[in-house]
PALO-797171 format. One record per atom (N, C-alpha, C): atom name; residue number from 1; residue in three letters; x, y, z. Coordinates in nm, 4 decimals. Layout:
! PALO-797171
CA,NUM,ALA,X,Y,Z .
...
! end
This chain:
! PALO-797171
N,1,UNK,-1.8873,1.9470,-5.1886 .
CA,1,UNK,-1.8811,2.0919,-5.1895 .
C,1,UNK,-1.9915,2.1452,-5.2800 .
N,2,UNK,-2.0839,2.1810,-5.2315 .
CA,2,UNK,-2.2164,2.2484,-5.3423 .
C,2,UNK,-2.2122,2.4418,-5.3157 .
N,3,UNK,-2.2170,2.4261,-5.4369 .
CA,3,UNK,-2.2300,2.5714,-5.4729 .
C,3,UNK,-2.3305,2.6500,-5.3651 .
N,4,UNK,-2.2717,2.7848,-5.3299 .
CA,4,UNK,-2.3389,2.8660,-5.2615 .
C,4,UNK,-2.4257,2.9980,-5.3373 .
N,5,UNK,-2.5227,3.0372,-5.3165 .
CA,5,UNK,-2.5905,3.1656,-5.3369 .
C,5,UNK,-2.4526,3.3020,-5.3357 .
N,6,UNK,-2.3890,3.2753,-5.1971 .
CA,6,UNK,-2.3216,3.3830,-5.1742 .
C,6,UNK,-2.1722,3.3761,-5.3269 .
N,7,UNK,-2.1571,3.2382,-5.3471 .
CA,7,UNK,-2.0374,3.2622,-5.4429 .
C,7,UNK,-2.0807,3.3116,-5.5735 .
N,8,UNK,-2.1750,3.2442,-5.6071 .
CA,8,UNK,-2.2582,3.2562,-5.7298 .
C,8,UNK,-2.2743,3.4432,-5.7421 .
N,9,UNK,-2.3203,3.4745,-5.6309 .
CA,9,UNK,-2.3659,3.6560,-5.6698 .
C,9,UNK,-2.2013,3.7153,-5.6848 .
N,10,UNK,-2.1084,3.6680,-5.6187 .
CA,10,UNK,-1.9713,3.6822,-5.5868 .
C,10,UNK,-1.9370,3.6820,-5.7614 .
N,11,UNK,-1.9344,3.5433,-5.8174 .
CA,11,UNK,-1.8609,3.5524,-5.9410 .
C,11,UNK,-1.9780,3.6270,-6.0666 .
N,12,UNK,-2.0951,3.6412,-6.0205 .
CA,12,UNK,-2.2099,3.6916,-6.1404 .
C,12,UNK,-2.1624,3.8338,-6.1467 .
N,13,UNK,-2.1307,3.8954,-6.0017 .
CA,13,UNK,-2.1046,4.0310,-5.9836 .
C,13,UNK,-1.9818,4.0920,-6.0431 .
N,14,UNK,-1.9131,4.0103,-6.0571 .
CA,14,UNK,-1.7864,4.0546,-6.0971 .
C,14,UNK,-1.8029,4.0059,-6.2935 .
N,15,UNK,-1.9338,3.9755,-6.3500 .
CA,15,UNK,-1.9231,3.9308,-6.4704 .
C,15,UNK,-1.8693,3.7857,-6.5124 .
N,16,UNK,-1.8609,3.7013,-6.4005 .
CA,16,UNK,-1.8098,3.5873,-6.4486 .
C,16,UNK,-1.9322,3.4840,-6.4628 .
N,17,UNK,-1.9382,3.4280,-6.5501 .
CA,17,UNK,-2.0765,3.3367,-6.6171 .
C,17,UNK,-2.0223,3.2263,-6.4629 .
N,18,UNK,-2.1131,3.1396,-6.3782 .
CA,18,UNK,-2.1155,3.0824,-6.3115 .
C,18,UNK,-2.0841,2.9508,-6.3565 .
N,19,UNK,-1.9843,2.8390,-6.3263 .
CA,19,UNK,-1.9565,2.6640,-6.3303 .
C,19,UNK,-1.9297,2.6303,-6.2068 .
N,20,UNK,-1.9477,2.4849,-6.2389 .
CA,20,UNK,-1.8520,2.4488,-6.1450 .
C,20,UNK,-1.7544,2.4154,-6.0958 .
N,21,UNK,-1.6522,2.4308,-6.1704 .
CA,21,UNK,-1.5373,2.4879,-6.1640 .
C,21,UNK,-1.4762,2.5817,-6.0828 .
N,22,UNK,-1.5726,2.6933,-6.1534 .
CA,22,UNK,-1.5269,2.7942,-6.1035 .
C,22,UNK,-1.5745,2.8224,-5.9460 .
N,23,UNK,-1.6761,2.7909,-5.9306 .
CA,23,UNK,-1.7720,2.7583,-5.7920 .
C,23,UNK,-1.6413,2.6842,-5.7187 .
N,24,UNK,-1.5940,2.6038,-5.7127 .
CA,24,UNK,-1.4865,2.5239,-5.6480 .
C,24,UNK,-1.3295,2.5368,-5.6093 .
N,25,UNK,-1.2846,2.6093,-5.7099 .
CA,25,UNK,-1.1827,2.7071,-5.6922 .
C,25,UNK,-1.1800,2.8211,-5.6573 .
N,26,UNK,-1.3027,2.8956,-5.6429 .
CA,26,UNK,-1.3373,3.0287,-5.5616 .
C,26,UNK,-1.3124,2.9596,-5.4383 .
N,27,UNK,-1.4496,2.8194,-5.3988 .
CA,27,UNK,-1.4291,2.8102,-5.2603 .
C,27,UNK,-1.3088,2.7836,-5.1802 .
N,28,UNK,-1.1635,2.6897,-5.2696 .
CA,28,UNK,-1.1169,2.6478,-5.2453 .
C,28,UNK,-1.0403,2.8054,-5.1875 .
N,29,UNK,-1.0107,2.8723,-5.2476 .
CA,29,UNK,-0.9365,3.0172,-5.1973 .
C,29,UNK,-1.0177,3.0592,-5.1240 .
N,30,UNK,-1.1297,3.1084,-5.0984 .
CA,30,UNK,-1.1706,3.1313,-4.9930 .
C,30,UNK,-1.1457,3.0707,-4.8400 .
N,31,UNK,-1.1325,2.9508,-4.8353 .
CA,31,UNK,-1.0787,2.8988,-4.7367 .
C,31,UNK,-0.9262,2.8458,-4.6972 .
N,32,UNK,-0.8797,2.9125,-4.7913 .
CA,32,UNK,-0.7245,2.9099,-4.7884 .
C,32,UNK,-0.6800,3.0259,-4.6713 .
N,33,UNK,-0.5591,3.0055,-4.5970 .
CA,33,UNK,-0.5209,3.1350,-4.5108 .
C,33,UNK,-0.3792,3.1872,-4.6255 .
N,34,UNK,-0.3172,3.0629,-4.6988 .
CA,34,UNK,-0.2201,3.1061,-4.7238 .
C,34,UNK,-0.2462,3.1041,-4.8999 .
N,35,UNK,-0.1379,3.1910,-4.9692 .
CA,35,UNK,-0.1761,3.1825,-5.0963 .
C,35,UNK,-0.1265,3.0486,-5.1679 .
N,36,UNK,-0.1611,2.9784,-5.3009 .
CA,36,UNK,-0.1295,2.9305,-5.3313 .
C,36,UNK,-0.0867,2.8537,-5.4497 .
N,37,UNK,-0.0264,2.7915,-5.5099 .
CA,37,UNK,0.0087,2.7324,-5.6940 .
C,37,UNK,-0.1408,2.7154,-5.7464 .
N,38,UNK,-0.0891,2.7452,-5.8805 .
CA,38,UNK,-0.2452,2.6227,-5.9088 .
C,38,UNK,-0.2027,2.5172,-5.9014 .
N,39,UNK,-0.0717,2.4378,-5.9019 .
CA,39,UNK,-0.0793,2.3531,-5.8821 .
C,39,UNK,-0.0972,2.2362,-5.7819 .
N,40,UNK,-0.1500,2.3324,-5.6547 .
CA,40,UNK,-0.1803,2.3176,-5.5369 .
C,40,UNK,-0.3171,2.3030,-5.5592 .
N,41,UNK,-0.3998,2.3701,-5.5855 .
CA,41,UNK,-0.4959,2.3925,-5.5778 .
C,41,UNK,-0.5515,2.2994,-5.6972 .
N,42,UNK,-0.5012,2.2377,-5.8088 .
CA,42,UNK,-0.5465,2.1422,-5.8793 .
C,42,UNK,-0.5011,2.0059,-5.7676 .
N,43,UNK,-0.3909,1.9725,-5.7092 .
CA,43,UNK,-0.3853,1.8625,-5.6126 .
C,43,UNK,-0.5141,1.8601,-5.5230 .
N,44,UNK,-0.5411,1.9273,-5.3935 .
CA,44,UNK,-0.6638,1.9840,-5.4166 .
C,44,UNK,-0.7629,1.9261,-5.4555 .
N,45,UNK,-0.8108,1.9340,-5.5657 .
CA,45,UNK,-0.9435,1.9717,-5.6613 .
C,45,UNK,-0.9231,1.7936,-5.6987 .
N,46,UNK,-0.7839,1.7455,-5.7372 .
CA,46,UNK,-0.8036,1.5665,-5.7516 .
C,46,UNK,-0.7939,1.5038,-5.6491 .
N,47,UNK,-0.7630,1.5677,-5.5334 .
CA,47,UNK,-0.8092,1.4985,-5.3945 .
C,47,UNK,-0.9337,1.4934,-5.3250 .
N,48,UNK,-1.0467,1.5945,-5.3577 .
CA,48,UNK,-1.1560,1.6117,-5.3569 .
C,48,UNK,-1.2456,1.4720,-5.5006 .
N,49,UNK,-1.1880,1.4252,-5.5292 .
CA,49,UNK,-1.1784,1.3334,-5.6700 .
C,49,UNK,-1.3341,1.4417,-5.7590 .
N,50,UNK,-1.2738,1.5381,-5.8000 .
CA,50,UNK,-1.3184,1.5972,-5.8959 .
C,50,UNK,-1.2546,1.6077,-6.0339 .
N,51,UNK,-1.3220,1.6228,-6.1307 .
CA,51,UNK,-1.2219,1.5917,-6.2779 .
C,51,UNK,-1.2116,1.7556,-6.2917 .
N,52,UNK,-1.0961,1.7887,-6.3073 .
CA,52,UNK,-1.0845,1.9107,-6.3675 .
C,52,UNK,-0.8845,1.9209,-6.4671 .
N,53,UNK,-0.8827,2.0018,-6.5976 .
CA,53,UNK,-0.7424,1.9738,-6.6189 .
C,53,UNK,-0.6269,2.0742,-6.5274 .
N,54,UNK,-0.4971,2.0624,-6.5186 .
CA,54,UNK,-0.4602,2.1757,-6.5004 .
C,54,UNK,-0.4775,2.2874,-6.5744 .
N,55,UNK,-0.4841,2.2853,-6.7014 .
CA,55,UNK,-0.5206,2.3897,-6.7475 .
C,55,UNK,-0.6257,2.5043,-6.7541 .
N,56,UNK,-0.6923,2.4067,-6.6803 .
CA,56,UNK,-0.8223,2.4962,-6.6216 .
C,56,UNK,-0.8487,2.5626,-6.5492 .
N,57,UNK,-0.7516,2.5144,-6.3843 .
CA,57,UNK,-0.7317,2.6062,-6.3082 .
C,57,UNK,-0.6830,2.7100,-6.3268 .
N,58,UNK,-0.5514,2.6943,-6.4080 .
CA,58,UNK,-0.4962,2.8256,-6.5062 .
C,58,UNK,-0.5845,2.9243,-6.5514 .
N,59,UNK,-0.6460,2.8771,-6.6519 .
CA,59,UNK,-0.7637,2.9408,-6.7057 .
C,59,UNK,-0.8727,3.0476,-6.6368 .
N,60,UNK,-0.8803,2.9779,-6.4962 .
CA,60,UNK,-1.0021,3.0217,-6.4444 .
C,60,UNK,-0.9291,3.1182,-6.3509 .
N,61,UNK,-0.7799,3.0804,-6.2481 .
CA,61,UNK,-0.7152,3.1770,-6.2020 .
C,61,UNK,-0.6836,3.3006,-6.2752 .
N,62,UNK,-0.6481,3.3076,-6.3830 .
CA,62,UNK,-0.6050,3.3837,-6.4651 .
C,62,UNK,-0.7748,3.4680,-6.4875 .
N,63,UNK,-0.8868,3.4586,-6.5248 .
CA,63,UNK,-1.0055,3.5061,-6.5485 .
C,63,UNK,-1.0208,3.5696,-6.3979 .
N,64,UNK,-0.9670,3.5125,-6.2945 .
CA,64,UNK,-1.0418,3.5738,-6.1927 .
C,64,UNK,-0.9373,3.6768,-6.1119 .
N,65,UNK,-0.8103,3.6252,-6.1759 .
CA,65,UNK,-0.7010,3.7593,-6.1790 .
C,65,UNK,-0.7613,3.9068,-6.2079 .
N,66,UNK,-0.7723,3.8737,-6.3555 .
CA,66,UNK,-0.8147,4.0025,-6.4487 .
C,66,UNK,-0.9393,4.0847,-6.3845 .
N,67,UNK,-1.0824,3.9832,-6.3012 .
CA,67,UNK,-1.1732,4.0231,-6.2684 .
C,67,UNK,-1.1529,4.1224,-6.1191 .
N,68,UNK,-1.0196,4.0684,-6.0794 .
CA,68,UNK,-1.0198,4.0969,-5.9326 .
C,68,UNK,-1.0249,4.0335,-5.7826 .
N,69,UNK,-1.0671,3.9204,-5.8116 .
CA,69,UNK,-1.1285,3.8411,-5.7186 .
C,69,UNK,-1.0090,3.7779,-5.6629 .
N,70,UNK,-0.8719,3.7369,-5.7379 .
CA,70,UNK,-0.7827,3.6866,-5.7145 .
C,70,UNK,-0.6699,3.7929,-5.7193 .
N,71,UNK,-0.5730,3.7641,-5.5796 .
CA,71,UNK,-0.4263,3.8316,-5.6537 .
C,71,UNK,-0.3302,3.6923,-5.6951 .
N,72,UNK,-0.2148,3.7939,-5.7717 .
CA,72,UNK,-0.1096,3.6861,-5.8259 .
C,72,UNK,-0.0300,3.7502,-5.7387 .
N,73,UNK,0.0838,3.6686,-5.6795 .
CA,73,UNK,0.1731,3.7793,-5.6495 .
C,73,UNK,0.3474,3.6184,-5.6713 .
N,74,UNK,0.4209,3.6955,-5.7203 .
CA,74,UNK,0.5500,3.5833,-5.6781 .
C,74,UNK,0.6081,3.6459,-5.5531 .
N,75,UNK,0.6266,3.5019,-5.4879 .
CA,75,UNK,0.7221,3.5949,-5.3576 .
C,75,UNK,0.8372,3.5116,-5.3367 .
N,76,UNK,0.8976,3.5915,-5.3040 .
CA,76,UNK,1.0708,3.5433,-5.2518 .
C,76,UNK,1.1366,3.4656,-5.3898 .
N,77,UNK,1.2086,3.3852,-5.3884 .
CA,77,UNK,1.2984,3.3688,-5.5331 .
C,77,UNK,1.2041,3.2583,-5.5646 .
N,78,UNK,1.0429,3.2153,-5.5840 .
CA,78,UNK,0.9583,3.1275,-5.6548 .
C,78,UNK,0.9896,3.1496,-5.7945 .
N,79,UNK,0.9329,3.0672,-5.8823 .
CA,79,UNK,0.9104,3.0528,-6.0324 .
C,79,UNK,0.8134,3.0556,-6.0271 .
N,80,UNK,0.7050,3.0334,-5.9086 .
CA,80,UNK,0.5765,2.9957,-5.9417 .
C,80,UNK,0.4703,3.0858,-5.9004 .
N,81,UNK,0.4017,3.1411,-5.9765 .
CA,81,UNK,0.3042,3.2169,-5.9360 .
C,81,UNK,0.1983,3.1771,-5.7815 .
N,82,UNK,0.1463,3.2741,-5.6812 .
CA,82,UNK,0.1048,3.2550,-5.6130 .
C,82,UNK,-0.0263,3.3086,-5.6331 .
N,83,UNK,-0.1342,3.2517,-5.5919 .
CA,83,UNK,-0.2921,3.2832,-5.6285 .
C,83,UNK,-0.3412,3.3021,-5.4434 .
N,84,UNK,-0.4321,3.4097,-5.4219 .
CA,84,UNK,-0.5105,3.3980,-5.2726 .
C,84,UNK,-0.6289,3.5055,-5.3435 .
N,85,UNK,-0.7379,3.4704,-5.3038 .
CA,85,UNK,-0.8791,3.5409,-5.2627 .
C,85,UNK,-0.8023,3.7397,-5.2196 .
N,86,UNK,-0.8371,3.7630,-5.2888 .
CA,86,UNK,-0.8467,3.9642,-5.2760 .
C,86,UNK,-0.9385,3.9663,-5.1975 .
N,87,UNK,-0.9070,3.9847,-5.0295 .
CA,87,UNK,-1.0025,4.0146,-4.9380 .
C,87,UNK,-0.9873,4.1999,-4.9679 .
N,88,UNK,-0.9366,4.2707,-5.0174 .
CA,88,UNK,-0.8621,4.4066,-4.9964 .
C,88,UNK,-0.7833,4.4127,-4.9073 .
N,89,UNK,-0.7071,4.3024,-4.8581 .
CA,89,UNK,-0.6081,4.4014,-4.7242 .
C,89,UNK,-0.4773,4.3883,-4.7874 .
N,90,UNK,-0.4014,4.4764,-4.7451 .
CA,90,UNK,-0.3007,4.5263,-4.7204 .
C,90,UNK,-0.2118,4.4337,-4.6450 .
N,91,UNK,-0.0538,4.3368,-4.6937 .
CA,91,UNK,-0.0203,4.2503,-4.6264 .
C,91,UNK,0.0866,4.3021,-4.6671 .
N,92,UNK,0.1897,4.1953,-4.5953 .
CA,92,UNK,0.3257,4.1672,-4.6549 .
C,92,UNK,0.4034,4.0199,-4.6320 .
N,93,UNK,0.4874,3.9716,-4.6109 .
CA,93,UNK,0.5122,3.8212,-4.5735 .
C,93,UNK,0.5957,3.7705,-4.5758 .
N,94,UNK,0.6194,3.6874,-4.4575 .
CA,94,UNK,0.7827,3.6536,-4.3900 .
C,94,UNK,0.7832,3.4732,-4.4089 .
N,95,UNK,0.8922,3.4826,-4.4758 .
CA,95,UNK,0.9201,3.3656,-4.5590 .
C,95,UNK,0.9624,3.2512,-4.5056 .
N,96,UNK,0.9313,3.1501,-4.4318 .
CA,96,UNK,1.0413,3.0812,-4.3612 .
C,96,UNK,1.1529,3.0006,-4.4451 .
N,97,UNK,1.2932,3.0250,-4.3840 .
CA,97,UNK,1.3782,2.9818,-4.4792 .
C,97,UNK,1.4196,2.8181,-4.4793 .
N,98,UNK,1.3522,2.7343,-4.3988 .
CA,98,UNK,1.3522,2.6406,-4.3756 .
C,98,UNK,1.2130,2.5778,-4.4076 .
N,99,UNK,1.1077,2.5871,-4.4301 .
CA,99,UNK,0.9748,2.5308,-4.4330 .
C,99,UNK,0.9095,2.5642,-4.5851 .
N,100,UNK,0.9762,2.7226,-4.6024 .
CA,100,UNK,0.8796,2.7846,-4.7224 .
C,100,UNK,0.7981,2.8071,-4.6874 .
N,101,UNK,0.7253,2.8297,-4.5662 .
CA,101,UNK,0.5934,2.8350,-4.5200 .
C,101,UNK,0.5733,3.0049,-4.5516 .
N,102,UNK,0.4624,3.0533,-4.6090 .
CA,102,UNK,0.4556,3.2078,-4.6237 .
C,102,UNK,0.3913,3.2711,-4.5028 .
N,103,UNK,0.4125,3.3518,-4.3800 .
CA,103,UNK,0.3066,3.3786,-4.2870 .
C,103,UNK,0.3033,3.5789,-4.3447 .
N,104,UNK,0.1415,3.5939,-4.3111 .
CA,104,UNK,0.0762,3.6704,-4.3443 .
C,104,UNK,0.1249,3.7422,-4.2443 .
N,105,UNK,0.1853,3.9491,-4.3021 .
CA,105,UNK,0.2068,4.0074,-4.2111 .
C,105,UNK,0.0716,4.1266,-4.2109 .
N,106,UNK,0.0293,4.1667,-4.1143 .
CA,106,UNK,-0.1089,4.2553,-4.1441 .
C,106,UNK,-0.0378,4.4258,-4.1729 .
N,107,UNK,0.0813,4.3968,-4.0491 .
CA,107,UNK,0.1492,4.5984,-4.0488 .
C,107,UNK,0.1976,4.6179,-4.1543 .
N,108,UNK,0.1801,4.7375,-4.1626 .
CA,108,UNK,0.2961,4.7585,-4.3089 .
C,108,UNK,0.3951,4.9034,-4.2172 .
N,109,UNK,0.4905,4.8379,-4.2718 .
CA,109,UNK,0.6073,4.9287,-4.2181 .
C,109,UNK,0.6493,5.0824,-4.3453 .
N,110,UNK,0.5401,5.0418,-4.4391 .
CA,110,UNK,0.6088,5.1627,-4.5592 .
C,110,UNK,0.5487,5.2340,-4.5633 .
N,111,UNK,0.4318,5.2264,-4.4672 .
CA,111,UNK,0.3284,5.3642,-4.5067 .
C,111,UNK,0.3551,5.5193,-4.5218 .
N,112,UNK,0.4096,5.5326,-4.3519 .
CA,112,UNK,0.4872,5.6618,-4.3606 .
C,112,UNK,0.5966,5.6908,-4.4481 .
N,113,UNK,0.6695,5.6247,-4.4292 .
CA,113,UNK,0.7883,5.6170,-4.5260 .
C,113,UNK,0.7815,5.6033,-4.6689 .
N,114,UNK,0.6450,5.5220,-4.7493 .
CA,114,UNK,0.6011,5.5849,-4.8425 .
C,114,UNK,0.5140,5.7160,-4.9030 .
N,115,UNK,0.4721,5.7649,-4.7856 .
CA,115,UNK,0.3919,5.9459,-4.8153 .
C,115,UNK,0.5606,6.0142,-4.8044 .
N,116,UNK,0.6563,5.9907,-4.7408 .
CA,116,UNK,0.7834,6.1056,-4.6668 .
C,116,UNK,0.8088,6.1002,-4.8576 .
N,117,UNK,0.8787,5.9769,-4.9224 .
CA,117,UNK,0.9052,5.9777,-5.0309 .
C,117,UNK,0.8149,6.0486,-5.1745 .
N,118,UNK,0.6890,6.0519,-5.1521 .
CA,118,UNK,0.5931,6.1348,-5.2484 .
C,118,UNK,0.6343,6.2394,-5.2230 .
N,119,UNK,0.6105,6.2968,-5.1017 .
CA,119,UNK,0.6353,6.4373,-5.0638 .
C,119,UNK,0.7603,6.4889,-5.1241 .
N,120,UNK,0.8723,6.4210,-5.0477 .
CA,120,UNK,0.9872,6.4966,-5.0794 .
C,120,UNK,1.0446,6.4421,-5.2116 .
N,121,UNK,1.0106,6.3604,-5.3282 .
CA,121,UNK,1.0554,6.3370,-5.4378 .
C,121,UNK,0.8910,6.3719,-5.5611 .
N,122,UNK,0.8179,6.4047,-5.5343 .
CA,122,UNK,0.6817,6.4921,-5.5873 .
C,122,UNK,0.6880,6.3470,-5.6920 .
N,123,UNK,0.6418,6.1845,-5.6176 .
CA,123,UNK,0.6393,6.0831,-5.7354 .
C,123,UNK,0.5051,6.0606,-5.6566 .
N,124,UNK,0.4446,5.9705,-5.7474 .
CA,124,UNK,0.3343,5.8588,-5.6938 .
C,124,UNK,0.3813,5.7229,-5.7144 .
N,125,UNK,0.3743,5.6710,-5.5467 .
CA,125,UNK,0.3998,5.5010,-5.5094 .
C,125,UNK,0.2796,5.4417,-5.5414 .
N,126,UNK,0.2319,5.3896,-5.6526 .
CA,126,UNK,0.0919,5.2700,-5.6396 .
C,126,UNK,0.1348,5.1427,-5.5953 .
N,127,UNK,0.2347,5.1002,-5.5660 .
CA,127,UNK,0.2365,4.9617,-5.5142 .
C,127,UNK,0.3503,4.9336,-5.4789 .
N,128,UNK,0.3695,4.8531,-5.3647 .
CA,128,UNK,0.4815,4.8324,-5.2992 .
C,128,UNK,0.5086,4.6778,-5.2697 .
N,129,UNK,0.6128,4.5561,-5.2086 .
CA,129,UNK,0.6301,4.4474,-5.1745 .
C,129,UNK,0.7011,4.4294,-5.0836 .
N,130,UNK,0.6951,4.3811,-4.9334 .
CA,130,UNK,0.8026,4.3643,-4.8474 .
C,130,UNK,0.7757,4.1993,-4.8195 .
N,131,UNK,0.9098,4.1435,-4.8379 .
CA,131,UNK,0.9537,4.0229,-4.8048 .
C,131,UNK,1.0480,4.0327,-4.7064 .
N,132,UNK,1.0123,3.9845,-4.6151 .
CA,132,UNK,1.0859,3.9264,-4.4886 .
C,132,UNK,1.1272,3.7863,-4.4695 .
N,133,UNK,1.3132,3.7696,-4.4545 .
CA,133,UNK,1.3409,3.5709,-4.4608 .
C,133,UNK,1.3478,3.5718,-4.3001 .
N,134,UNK,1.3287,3.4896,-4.2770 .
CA,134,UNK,1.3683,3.4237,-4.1087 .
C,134,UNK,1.3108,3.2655,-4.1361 .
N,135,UNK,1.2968,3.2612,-3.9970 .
CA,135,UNK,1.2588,3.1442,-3.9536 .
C,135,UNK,1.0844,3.1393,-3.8927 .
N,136,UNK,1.0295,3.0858,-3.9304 .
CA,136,UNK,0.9096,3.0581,-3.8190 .
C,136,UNK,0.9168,2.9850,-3.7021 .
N,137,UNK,0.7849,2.9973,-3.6132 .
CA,137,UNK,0.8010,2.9692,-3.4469 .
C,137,UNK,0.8159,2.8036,-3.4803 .
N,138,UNK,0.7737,2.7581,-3.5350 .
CA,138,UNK,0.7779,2.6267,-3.5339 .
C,138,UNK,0.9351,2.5275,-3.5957 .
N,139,UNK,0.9803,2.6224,-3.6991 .
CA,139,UNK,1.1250,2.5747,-3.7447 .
C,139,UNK,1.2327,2.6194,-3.6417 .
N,140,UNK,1.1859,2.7631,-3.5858 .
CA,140,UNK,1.2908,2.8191,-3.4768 .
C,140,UNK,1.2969,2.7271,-3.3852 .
N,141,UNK,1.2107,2.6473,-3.3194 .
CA,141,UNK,1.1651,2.5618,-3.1833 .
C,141,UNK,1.2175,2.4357,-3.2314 .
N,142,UNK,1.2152,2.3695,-3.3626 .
CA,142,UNK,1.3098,2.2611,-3.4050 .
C,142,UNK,1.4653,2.2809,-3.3707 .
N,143,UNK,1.5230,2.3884,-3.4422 .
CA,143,UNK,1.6206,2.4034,-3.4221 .
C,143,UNK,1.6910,2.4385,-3.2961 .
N,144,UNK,1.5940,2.5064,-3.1533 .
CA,144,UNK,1.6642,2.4942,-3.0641 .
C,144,UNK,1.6922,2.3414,-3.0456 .
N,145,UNK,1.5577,2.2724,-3.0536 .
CA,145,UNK,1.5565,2.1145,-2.9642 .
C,145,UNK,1.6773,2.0499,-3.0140 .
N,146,UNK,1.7285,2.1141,-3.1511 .
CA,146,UNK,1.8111,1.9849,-3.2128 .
C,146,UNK,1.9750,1.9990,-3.1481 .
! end
């Protein structure tokens, strides 16, 4: 995995002094669809047989939290913080209750329903979370076969 021009202006721009480290755990979220632990993402990083500690990923998630580049978000009853690349969009995410698998929802169902509530309660909503449990297509399709 060698460092790119495009990550490098990516983390310079946002003020972050350039490693490789950090070069590697950018890329690694970048090509993630789903969010994920650091401790995923350090498995990861020693499966790639690169030396890095956990604490580093910490370190560097957490720096690139603060910068922006990363969200944290916990979802559903985790302990564990979740890390993904801040493309800017707008998601939400349906949990499978059998897999844990997180799938990315793009609609948001609160939009209207969050302006009706400004309006008629004169508040400001800056941020909202919808978790959805079910099943995914692939656990649903187990469970018919079984």
């Amino acid at each position: 995995m060698k460092p790119t021009e495009e990550r490098k202006k990516i983390l310079t721009g946002v003020g972050i002094k350039y490693s490789k480290q950090r070069d590697l755990i950018l890329e690694l979220l970048n090509h993630s669809e789903m969010p994920l632990t650091a401790e995923t993402l350090y498995i990861q990083i020693q499966a790639a047989e690169i030396s890095m500690n956990l604490s580093t990923v910490y370190r560097v998630l957490d720096l690139f939290t603060m910068k922006g580049l990363v969200t944290k978000n916990y979802i559903g009853d985790m302990n564990k913080a979740l890390y993904e690349r801040n493309r800017m969009e707008h998601k939400h995410y349906l949990i499978c209750l059998k897999c844990k698998r997180n799938i990315p929802i793009y609609e948001c169902p609160l939009e209207k329903f969050g302006r009706y509530l400004e309006e008629k309660m004169n508040i400001d909503i800056v941020s909202h979370k919808v978790e959805l449990y079910g099943y995914c297509s692939d656990c649903k399709q187990k469970q018919m076969e079984a």
